[in-house]
Structures are given as structure tokens and as C-alpha cells.
C-alpha positions as a Markdown table, in Angstrom:
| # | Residue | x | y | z |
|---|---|---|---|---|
| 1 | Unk | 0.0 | 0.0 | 0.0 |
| 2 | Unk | 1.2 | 3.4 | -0.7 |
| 3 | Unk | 1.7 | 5.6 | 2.2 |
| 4 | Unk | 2.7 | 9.0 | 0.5 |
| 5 | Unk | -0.1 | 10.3 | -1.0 |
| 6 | Unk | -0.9 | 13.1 | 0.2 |
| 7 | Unk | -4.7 | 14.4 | 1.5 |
| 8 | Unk | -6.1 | 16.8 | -0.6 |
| 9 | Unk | -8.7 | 18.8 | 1.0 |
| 10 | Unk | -9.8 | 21.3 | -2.1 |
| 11 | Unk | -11.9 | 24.4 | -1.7 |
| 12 | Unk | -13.6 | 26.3 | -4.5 |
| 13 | Unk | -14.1 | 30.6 | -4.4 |
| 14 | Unk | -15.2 | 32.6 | -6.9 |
| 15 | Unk | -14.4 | 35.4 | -8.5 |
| 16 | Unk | -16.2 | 38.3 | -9.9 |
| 17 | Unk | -16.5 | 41.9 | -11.2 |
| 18 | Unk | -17.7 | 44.3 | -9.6 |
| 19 | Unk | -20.2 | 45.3 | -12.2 |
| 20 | Unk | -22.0 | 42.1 | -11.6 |
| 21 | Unk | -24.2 | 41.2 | -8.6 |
| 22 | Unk | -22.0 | 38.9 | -6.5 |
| 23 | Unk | -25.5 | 36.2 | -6.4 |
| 24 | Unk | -24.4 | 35.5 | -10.0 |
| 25 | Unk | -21.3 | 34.5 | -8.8 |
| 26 | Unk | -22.4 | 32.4 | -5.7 |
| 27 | Unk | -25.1 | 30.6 | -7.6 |
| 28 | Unk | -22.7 | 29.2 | -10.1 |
| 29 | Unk | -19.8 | 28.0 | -7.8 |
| 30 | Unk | -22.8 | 26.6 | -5.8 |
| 31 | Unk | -24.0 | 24.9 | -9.0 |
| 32 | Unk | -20.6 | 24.0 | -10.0 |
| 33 | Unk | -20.2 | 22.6 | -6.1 |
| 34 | Unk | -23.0 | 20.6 | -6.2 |
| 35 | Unk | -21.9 | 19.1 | -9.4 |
| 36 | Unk | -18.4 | 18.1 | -7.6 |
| 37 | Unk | -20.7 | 16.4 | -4.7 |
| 38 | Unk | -22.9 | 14.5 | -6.9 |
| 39 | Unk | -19.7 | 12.8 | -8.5 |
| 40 | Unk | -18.4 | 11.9 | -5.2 |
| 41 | Unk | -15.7 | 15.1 | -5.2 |
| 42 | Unk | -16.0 | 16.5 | -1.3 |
| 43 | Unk | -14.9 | 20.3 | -1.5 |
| 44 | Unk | -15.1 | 23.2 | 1.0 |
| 45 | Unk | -17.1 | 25.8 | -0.6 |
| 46 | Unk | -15.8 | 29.5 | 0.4 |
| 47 | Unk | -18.6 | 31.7 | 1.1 |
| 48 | Unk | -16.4 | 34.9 | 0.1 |
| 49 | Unk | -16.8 | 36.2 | -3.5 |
| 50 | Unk | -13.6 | 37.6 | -4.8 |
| 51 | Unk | -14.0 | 41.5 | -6.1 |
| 52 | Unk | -10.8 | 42.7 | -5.4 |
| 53 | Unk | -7.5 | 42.1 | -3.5 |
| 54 | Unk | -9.0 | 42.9 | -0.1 |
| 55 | Unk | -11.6 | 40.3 | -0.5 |
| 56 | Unk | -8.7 | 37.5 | -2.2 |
| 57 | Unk | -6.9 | 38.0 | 1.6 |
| 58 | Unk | -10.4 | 37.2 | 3.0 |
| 59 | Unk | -10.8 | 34.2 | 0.6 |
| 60 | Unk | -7.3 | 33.0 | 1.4 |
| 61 | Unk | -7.6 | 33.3 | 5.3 |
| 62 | Unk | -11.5 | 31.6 | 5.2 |
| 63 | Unk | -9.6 | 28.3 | 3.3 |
| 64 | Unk | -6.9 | 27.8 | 5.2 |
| 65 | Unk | -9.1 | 28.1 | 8.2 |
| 66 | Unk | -11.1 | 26.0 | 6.7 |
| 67 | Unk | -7.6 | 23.2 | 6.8 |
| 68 | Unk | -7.9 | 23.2 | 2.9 |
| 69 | Unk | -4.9 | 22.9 | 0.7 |
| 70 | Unk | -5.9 | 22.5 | -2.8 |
| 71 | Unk | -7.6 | 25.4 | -4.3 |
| 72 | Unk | -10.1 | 25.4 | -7.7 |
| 73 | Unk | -10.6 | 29.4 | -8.4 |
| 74 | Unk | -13.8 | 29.8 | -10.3 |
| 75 | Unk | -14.5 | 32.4 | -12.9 |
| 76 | Unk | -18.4 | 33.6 | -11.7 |
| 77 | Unk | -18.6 | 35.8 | -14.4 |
| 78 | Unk | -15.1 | 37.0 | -15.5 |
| 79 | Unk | -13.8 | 38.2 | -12.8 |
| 80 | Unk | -10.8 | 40.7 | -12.2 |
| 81 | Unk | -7.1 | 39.2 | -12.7 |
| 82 | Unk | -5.1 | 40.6 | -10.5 |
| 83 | Unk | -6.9 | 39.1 | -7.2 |
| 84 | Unk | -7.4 | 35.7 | -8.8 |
| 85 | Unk | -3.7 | 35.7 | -9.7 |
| 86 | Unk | -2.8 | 37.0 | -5.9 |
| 87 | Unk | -5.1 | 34.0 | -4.9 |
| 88 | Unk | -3.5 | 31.2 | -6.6 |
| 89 | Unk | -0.1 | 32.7 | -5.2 |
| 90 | Unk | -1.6 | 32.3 | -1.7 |
């Protein structure tokens, strides 16, 4: 049996511009969530909705609270790259 494979714990936020309404963006990670779940993939779903780089340090500190350490960053409706590229460096 192997013994180092790690445990992957993934979590999925979204991100979005701020010219959208941010219920866009939650109902399609939920969608995309539920999805994972009905396939048998277990994922922590972030409740923070990425805008800007204030909200990626949010989103950052609620998954590693959360003990995740894989992260899927979901485009809700296009959202702005400098904060989704800050949150994969996280």
C-alpha cells in the first residue's frame, strides 16, 4: 500500500467583477459545487466572493481556516485578474 499520497482537501471561491451582482457568482460555484458532490468530489465551498484584493486575503484566510490545501478558483462571471492571480499565489 502506498503511504505518501498526500490528502487533498480542495476548496472552491469565486471570482467576480464588480459590475456584476455577487449572487451570479455564488449561484454558479454553488452549481458547480454541487456538481463536484454529486460525482463523489468533497470540496469546501468558500462563502467569500472575490472583487478585489481585499476580498482574495479574505478568501485565502477563510480556506486555510477552513484546513484546505488545494484550491479550484472559479471564474463567476469573468472576474478581475489581479486578485485571482494573488489568490493562486496564496
Amino acid at each position: 500500500m502506498l503511504k505518501n499520497i498526500p490528502k487533498v482537501r480542495p476548496a472552491i471561491v469565486a471570482v467576480s467583477r464588480d459590475c456584476f451582482v455577487k449572487s451570479l457568482a455564488e449561484k454558479r460555484r454553488r452549481a458547480v459545487a454541487e456538481a463536484c458532490r454529486r460525482n463523489g468530489t468533497e470540496l469546501y465551498e468558500a462563502q467569500t466572493i472575490v472583487e478585489n484584493e481585499a476580498d482574495m486575503l479574505r478568501a485565502a484566510d477563510e480556506v486555510k481556516r477552513a484546513g484546505c490545501n488545494a484550491l479550484v478558483v472559479f471564474l463567476g462571471n469573468f472576474g478581475p485578474e489581479t486578485p485571482e492571480t494573488q489568490l493562486a499565489q496564496h
